[in-house]
C-alpha positions as CSV (number, residue, x, y, z in Angstrom):
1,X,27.7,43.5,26.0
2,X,25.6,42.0,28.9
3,X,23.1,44.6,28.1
4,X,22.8,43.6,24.4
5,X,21.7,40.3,25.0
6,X,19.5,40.9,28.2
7,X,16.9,43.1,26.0
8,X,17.2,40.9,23.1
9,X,16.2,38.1,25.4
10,X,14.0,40.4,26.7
11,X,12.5,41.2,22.7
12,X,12.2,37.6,22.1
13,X,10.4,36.4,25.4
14,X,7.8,39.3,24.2
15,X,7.7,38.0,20.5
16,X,6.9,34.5,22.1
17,X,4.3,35.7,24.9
18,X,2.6,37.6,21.8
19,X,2.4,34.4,20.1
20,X,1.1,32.3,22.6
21,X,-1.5,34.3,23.3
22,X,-2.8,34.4,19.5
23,X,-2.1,30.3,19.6
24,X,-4.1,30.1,22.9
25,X,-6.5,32.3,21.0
26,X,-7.1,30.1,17.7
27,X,-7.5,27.2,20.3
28,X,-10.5,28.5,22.2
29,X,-12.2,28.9,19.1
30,X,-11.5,26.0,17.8
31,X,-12.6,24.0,20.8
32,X,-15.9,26.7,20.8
33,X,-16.8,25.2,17.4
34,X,-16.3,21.9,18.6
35,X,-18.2,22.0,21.7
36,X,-21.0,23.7,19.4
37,X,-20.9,20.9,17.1
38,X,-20.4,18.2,19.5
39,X,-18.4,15.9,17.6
40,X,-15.5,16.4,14.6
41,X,-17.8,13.7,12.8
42,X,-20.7,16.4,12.3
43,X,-17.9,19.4,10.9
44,X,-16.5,16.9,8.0
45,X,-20.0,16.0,7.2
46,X,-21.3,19.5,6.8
47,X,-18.5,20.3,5.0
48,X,-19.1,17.6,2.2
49,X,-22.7,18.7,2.0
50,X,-21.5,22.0,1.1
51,X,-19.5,20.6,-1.9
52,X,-21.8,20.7,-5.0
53,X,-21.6,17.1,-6.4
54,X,-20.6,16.5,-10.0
55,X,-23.0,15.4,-12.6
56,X,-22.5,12.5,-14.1
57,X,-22.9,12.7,-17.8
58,X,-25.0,10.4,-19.4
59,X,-24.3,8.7,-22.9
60,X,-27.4,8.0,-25.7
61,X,-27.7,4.7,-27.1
62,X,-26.6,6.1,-30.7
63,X,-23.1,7.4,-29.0
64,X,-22.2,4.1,-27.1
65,X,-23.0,2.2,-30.4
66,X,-20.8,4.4,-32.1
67,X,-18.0,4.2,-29.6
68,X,-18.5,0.6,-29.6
69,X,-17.9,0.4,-33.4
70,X,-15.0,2.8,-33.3
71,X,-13.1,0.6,-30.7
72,X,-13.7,-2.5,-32.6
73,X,-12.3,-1.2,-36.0
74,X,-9.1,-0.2,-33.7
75,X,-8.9,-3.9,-32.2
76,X,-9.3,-5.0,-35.7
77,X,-6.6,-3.0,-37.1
78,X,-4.5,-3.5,-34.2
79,X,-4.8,-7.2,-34.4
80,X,-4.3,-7.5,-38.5
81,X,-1.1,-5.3,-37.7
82,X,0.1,-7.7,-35.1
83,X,-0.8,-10.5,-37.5
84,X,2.0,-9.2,-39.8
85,X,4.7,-8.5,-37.9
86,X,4.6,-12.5,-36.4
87,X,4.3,-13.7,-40.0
């Protein structure tokens, strides 16, 4: 019984050494990059440059002037409705 649980102590201080060293690992690199780099600042700013920017769409003259008519024969029917319903 005592020998059961010695080597499965024994597995899981392994597992966790194995671990520790990949963790230990991941953090050198990390900290490489950031010495590299010498700030976070300059990593989050190069990674927004890297993201293509959206184009804004641009709307003619003739298309707002027809959106603006659209909307305001909605108001106008929305307003006669709510005329009727009070009356």
């Amino acid at each position: 019984m005592m020998a059961s649980v010695t080597s499965t102590l024994r597995k899981a201080l392994h597992q966790l050494e194995k671990e520790r060293e990949r963790i230990d690992r991941q953090i050198t690199a990390i900290r490489s990059v950031l010495d590299e780099s010498g700030t976070t600042r300059k990593l989050a700013s190069l990674a927004k440059a890297r993201r293509p920017k959206a184009k804004r769409r641009q709307m003619s003259a003739a298309a707002r002037r027809a959106v603006s008519q659209r909307m305001k024969a909605y108001w106008e029917k929305r307003k006669a409705a709510a005329g009727k319903g009070k009356a």
